[in-house]
C-alpha positions, 0 to 999 in steps of 0.5 A: 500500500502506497504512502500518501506522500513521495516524502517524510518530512515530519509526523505532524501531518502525517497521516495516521494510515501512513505510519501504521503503514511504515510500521507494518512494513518494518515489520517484514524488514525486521525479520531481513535483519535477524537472518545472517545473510541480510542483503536483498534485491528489493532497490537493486539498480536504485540510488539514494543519496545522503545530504548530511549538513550536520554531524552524525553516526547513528542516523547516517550509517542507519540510512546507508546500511538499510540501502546497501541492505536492499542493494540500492548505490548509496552515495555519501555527500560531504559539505566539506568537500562539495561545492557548498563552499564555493556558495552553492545553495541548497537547492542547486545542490539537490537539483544537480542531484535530481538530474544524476538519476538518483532516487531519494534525497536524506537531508539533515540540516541545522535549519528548520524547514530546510527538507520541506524547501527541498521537497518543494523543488524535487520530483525525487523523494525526500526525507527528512533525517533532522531540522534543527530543533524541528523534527526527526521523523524516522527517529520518531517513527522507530520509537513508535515501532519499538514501543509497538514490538515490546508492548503490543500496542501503542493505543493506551500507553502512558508514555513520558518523555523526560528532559531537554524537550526545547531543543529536541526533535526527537520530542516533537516527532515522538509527541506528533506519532505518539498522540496520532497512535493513541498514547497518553504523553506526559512531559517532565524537565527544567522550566526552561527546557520545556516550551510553552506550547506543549499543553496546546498539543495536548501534552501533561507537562511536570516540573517533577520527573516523578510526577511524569514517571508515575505509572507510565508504561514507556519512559523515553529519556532525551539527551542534554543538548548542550551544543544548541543551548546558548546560555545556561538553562540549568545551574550545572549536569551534576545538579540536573543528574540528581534531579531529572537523571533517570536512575532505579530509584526514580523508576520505582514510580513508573510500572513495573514492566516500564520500557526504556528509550533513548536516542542516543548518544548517551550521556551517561551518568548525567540524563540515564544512569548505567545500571538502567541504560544497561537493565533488562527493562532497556530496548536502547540497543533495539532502537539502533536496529529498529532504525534500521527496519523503519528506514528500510521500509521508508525507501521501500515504500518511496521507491517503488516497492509500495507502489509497484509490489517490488520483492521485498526477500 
């Protein structure tokens, strides 16, 4: 079943039929991952492109994995040796991009609404891997996934998302995807790590991470962003670890079978203790290859396979 849209540029306006879609999808893909020969055919001939503005390693090597898993060329741009530097814009770049034949653009890009201007000029797919604090929607999308593998079931869900929210993409993806799903999303973090318009989404907000925890069901812990904060927005990271830092003692509030999530890297110690990162309870490690099945699924369903039954295995 086709996606409604040629691009993933955010859960806000995705369609609720189209990210059950993308997780059923995953689902197919999941079990290619667990074989010991993983490569298929499915996009055998088909290119894909990565467009990486900022830096990263879990989301970029997820991409080229899942294409090089279905066998598409995967071709790695890097701003440092492209033409950016001599004042190309972004636009002129992805165009000359479009015209060498290549089948989906992955952009990741320091400024909000970078990908939705570049889906605008493109006939070729695109998809969003992160837009400053906007949205990262596979991320998203593969928290959704793990939740629905762990637990069964999205709907119902207490889920709580803790810490920095006001830098975080992963939060609002995660808030979008989660409310469409039929969870119930509460927040927790410092005053100024938390935006005002939260409650307009529907979200409980605490200033206490006990509060929040309180029988929730799913705990996904975010990262202390501190390069994108330009001032102090909390006294010091030992103050914030006992504070908001998710450890045993402060899981005692949550169910006993709570999920833990993280995007990663983490910054152990100070947002996640190691003895819960490390615990049973912890699926840290199956979202890394959970993103791997989502972003499989992606160019499955935005090159062809989706639309035309193409061989998945």
């Amino acid at each position: 079943m086709p996606l409604e849209s040629k691009d993933i540029l955010g859960l806000e306006y995705m369609k609720t039929g189209d990210i059950a879609t993308i997780l059923k999808t995953a689902e197919s893909f999941k079990q290619i991952l667990e074989r010991d020969i993983k490569k298929v055919p499915t996009l055998r001939g088909k290119s894909i492109v990565t467009l990486f503005y900022e830096p990263s390693t879990r989301t970029r090597n997820s991409f080229e994995l899942a294409g090089k898993y279905m066998s598409a060329d995967v071709i790695n741009f890097s701003k440092a040796t492209s033409s950016v530097n001599k004042g190309e814009t972004l636009k002129d770049t992805a165009k000359t991009i479009e015209m060498m034949g290549v089948g989906t653009v992955i952009i990741r890009h320091p400024v909000a609404g970078a990908p939705n201007m570049l889906a605008k000029h493109l006939d070729t797919p695109v998809i969003n891997a992160g837009d400053g604090a906007h949205e990262h929607p596979t991320q998203g999308l593969l928290d959704l996934f793990t939740i629905k593998q762990k637990k069964g079931n999205i709907r119902g869900l207490k889920v709580a998302i803790i810490g920095d929210i006001l830098h975080s993409r992963v939060a609002r993806s995660n808030i979008w995807g989660l409310k469409k799903m039929g969870a119930e999303v509460v927040t927790a973090g410092p005053k100024t790590l938390l935006p005002p318009f939260l409650e307009e989404l529907g979200v409980k907000v605490y200033t206490r991470v006990e509060d929040a925890l309180d029988n929730a069901d799913v705990v996904n812990i975010l990262r202390i962003q501190l390069e994108r904060q330009k001032k102090a927005l909390f006294p010091s990271l030992r103050e914030y670890a006992i504070i908001f830092g998710i450890n045993s003692e402060k899981l005692k509030y949550a169910k006993e079978d709570v999920l833990i999530l993280h995007p990663g890297p983490l910054n152990r110690g100070i947002e996640i203790s190691s003895e819960v990162a490390d615990s049973e309870r912890s699926s840290i490690k199956e979202q890394v290859a959970n993103g791997v099945a989502i972003r499989m699924a992606l160019l499955y369903l935005l090159m062809g396979g989706g639309k035309t039954g193409g061989q998945v295995d």
